[in-house]
C-alpha positions as CSV (number, residue, x, y, z in Angstrom):
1,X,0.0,0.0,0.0
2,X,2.7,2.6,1.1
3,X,4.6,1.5,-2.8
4,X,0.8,2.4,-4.6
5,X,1.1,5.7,-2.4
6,X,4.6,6.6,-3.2
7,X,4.1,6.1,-6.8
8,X,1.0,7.9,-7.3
9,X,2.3,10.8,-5.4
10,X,5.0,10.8,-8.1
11,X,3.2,10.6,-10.9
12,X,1.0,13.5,-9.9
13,X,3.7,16.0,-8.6
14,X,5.9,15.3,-12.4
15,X,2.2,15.6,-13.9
16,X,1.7,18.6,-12.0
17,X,5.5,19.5,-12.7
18,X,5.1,19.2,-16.3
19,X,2.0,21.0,-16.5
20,X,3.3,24.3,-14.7
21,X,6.7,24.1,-17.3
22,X,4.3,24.2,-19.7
23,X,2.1,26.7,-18.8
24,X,4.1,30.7,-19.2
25,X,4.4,30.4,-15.6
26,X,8.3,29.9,-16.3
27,X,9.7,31.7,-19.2
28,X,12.9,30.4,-20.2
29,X,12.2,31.1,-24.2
30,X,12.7,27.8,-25.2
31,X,15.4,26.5,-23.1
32,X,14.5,22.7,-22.7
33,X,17.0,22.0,-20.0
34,X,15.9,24.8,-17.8
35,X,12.0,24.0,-18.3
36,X,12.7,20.2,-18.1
37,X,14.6,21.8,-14.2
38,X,11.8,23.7,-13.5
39,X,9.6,20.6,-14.0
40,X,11.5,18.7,-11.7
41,X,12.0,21.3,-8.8
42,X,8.1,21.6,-9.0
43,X,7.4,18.0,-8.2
44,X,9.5,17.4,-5.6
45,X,8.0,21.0,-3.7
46,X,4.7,19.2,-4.6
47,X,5.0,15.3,-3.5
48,X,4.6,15.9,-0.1
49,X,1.3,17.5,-0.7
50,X,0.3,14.8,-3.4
51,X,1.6,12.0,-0.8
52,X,-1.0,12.7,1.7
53,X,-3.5,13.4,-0.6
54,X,-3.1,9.4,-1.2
55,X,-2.8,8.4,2.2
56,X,-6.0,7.1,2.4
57,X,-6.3,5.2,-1.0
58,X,-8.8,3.0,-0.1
59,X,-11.0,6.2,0.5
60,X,-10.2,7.7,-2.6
61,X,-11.5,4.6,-4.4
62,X,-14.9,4.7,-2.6
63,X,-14.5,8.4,-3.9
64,X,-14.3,7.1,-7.2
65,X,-16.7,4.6,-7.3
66,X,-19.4,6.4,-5.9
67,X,-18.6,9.1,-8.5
68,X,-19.0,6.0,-11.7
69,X,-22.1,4.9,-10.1
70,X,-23.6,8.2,-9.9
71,X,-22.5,9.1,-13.5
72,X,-23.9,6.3,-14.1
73,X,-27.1,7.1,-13.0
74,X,-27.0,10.4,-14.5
75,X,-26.8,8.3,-17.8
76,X,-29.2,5.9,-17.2
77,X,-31.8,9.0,-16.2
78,X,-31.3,11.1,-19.8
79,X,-32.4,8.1,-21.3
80,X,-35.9,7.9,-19.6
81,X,-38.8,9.9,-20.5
82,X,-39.4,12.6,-18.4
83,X,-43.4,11.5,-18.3
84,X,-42.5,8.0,-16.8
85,X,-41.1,10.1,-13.7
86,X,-44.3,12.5,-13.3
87,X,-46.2,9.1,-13.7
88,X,-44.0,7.6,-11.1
89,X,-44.2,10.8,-8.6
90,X,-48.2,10.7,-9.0
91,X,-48.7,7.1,-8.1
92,X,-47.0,8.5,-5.3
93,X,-48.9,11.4,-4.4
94,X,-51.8,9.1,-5.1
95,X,-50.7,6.1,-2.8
96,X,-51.0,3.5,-5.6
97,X,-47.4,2.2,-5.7
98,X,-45.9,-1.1,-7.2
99,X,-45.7,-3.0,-3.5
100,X,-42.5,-4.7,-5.3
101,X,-40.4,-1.9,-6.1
102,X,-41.7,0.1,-2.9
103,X,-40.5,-2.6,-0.8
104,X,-37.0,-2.5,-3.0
105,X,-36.6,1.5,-3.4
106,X,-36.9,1.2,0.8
107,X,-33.7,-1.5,0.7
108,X,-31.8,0.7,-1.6
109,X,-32.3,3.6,0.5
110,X,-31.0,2.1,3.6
111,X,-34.6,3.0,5.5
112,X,-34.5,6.4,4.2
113,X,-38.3,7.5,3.7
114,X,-37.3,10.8,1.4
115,X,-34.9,8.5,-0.2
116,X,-37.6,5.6,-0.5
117,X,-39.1,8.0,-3.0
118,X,-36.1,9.5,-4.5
119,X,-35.2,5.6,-5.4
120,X,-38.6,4.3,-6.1
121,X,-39.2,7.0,-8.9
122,X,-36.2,5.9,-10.7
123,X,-36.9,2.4,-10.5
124,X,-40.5,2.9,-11.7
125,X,-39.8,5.2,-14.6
126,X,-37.1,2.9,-15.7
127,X,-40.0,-0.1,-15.3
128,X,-42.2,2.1,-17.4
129,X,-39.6,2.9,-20.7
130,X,-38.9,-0.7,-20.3
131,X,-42.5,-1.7,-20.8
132,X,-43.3,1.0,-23.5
């Protein structure tokens, strides 16, 4: 674990390095060697930074993965009709649910009730384009 840490705090501070030579922050005209120094003297002032930005990795990756499943969603919601969610949201409001996905939209939100309907109207306008 310390190796993966070490290693992607390098990679980001010469990322970061060779970002800032390239940017007119340093203007050396054209001189490689002196913009290929500047990189270098800009990742090693930055890999302490970077290096406990990845000391919790295993955080980062829940980071990430909640971030893929909500683009994800995102995705998955421009692809349904906006009328299968005002049909969902009115079976709410009318208290004529599908017992089924109730019962699963309150497992999915963990025993959230604002959630319950937040997850219940995705899974029942999804149910809906599916059927139509």
């Amino acid at each position: 674990m310390n190796i993966l840490r070490i290693i992607l705090s390098a990679g980001c501070s010469l990322f970061f390095g060779l970002i800032l030579s390239e940017v007119t922050v340093f203007d050396f005209t054209g001189s490689v060697a002196a913009a290929s120094f500047s990189m270098i003297i800009v990742a090693v002032i930055s890999y302490p930074g970077f290096y406990r930005i990845f000391k919790n990795v295993p955080t980062i990756k829940k980071l990430l993965s909640s971030a893929v499943s909500y683009s994800k969603d995102v995705s998955e919601g421009m692809k349904i009709a906006p009328e299968f969610y005002a049909v969902a949201e009115q079976e709410i409001l009318d208290n004529e649910v599908d017992k089924g996905l109730w019962a699963k939209a309150l497992v999915n939100a963990k025993g959230n009730e604002d959630l319950r309907k937040v997850k219940y109207i995705k899974l029942r306008a999804k149910q809906l384009q599916k059927e139509s």
